[in-house]
N, C-alpha and C positions, 0 to 999 in steps of 0.2 A: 711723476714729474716733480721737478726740485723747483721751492719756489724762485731760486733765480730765472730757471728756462720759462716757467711762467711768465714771470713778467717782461723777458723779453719777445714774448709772443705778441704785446703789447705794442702799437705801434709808436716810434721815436717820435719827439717831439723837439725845436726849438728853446730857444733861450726865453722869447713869449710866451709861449706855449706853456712852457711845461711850468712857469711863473701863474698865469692865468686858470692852471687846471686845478692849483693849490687852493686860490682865494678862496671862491666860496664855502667850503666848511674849514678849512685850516689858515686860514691869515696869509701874509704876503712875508716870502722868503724870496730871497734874491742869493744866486749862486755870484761869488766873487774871485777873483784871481782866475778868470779865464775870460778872453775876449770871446763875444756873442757869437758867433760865428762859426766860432772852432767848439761850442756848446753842446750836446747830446743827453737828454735823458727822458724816462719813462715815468707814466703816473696810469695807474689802475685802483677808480673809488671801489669800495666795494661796501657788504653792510652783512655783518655777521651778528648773529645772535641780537640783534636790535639795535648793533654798536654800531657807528660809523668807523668805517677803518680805509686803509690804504698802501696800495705797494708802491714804493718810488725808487729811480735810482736814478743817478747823471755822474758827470767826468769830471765835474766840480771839486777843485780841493779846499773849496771853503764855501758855506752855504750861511746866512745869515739872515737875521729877523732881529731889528732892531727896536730900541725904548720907543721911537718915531713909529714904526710898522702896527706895533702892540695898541701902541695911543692910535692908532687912524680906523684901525679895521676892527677895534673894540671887539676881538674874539678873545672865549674866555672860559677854558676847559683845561684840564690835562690828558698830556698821550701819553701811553707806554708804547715807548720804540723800539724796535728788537732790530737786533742788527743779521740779516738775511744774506748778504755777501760781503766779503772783502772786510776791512776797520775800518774805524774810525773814533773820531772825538767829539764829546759834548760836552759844550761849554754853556754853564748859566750861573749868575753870579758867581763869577771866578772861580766856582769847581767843577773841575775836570774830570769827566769816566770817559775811559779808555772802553773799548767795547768791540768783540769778537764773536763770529758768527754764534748768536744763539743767545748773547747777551742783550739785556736790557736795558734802559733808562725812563725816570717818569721825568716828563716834561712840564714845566707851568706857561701855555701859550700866552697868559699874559704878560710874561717877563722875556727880557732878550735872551734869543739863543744862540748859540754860532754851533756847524758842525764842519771838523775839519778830520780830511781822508788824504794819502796819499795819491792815491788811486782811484777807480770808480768803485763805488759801493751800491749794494741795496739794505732800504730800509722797509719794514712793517710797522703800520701807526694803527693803533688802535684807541677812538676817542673817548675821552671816561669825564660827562659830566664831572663840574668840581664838587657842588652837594651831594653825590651818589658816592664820589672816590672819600670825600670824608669820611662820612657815614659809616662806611665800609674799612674804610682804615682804622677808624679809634683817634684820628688825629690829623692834624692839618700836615702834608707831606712838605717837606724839609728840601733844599738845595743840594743836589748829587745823589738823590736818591736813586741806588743801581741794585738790580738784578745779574745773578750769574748764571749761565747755560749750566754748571752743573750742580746748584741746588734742583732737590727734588720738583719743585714751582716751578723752577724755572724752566726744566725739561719739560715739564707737563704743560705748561702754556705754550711752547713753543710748537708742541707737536699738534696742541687739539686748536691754536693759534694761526699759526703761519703753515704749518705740514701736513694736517687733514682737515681745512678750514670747512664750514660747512658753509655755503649762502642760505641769506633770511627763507629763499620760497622755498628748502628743505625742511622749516621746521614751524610748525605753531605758533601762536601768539606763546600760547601756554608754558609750549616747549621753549622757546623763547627766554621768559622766565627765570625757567629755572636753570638755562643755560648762563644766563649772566646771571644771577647768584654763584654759580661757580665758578663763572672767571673771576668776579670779586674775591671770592675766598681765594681762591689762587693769587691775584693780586695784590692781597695782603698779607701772603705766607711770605711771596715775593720780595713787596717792598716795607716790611714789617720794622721797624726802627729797632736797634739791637736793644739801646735803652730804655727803663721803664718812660712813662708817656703820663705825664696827668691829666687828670680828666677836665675835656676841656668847657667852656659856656656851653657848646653847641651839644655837646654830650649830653652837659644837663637837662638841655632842652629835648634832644628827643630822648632820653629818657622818662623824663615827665609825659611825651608823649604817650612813651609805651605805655603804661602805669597805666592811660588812659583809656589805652585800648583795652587791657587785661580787663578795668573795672568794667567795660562796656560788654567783653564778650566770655567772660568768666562762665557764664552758666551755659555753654554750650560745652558737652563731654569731652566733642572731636577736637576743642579749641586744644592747643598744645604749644610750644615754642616754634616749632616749625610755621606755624599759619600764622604766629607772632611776624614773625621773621619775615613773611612773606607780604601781609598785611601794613608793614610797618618800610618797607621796601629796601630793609636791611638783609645781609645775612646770618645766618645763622652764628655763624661764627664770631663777627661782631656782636650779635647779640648776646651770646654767652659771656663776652667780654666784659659789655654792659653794667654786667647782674656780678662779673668774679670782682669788676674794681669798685664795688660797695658792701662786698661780703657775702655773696648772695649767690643763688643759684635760680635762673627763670623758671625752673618748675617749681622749685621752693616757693617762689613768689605766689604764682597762679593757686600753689594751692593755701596757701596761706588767706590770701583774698578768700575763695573759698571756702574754708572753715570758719572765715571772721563772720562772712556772710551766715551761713549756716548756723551758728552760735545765735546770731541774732532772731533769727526765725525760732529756733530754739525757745530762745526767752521768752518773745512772745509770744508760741502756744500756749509755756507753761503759766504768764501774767493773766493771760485769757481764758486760759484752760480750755482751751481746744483740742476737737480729737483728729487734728491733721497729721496724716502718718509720716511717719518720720525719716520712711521709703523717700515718700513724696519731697520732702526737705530737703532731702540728698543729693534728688533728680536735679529740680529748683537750683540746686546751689552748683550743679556740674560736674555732680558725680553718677555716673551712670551702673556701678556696683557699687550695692548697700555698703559689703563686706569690706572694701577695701575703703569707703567712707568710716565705716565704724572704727577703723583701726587706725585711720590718720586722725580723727578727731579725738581717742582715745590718749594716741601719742602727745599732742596738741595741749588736752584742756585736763587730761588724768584719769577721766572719768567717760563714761557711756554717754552717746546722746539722751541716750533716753533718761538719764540723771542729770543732764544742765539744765539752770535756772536761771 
């Protein structure tokens, strides 16, 4: 079944109606240039992978939510909207993406938006916290930002999106998870800025944070970027970002912490002269083979553990 026949399985709704089905999780749009009357269109919530999403369509050639709308009903998220039948236009701060089945746009619900079709259209909304879409972007998302049906993202959200959606009670919390970590990545392959991007306060800051995490969970073997990643409720892929725009690499990091660590333990068996094995050191510091300890720490400081002072 194609998601338009889908959603028209949904039952039609009024000019109220289909006004009223919007508010509670997506703010107050008002369809214009059509009298109430002669009005028709469909709403279906739905909640995939932990996201709040939604299929809509109506005969409206002009759908709006205005600076007034934005200020009353104080919603305050962005959507990535995929266009599911027919065109249409999205209009927010005076730029305009044109948009054909399969194409996308990210939206800022706090600011006004107009969408204009000739015809009836369907759309796919799917809702993306604003501190989750940062995070995951590397950057605060910009005015016109569009997705194409034929970048490689683009196909591949569209299908595991809107074409083989999956609902929440098919999958785990867990699963869950890890499923939205990969629409993020996808959605930043998507709406990735062509230009470089500087790093912003907020970067700093959760960078700072991860730092934070690494020093706390370092001496755990399994610890890795991935459980960074996951711990830190970024993706991967962001997070590699992280570590490339200060020169770095997150395993470099981790293990760096850990040799600093281990160095120090180091010195003070040799201050003390103690005969704690240097196995044990290794363990302690989160390496879980000696061998592969010996040879980073070699790399590292020049010399053997069992020669630092």
């Amino acid at each position: 079944m194609r998601p338009s026949d889908d959603l028209l399985s949904t039952p039609e709704l009024d000019f109220e109606a289909w006004r009223d089905a919007l508010r509670p999780e997506w703010g107050r749009y008002t369809p214009e240039a059509i009298e109430p009357e002669t009005f028709a269109g469909r709403v279906r919530a739905r909640r995939i992978c932990g996201f709040v999403a939604i299929d809509l369509s109506c005969n409206a050639h002009r759908v709006e939510r205005t600076q007034r709308d934005a200020r009353v009903d104080g919603v305050d998220h962005f959507y990535a909207v995929f266009q599911v039948a027919g065109r249409s236009m999205m209009i927010q701060n005076d730029q305009a993406v044109k948009l054909s089945v399969g194409d996308a746009a990210l939206v800022d619900s706090a600011r006004p938006v107009t969408y204009v079709s000739e015809s009836s259209y369907g759309h796919f909304a799917l809702q993306l916290p604003r501190r989750s879409l940062v995070s995951h972007l590397g950057c605060e998302p910009q005015d016109g930002f569009c997705g194409r049906s034929e970048t490689r993202a683009g196909r591949l959200l569209f299908q595991q999106l809107v074409l083989d959606a999956v609902e929440d009670e098919d999958l785990s919390a867990r699963a869950d998870a890890y499923m939205q970590l990969a629409i993020y990545d996808l959605l930043g392959a998507l709406f990735a800025p062509s230009g470089p991007v500087s790093v912003s306060l907020h970067a700093d800051k959760l960078f700072r944070r991860i730092c934070g995490i690494i020093k706390d969970r370092f001496a755990d073997p399994d610890f890795g970027p991935c459980e960074l990643a996951a711990e830190a409720g970024i993706s991967l892929r962001y997070l590699q970002k992280l570590f490339t725009a200060r020169n770095s690499t997150c395993s470099h990091f981790i293990c760096s912490v850990r040799l600093d660590h281990a160095a120090r333990l180091l010195h003070r068996r040799a201050s003390l002269n103690t005969s704690q094995p240097i196995s044990e050191i290794a363990y302690t510091s989160g390496y879980s083979d000696y061998t592969n300890f010996a040879r980073q720490f070699r790399r590292r400081f020049g010399h053997a553990p069992g020669g630092h002072a």
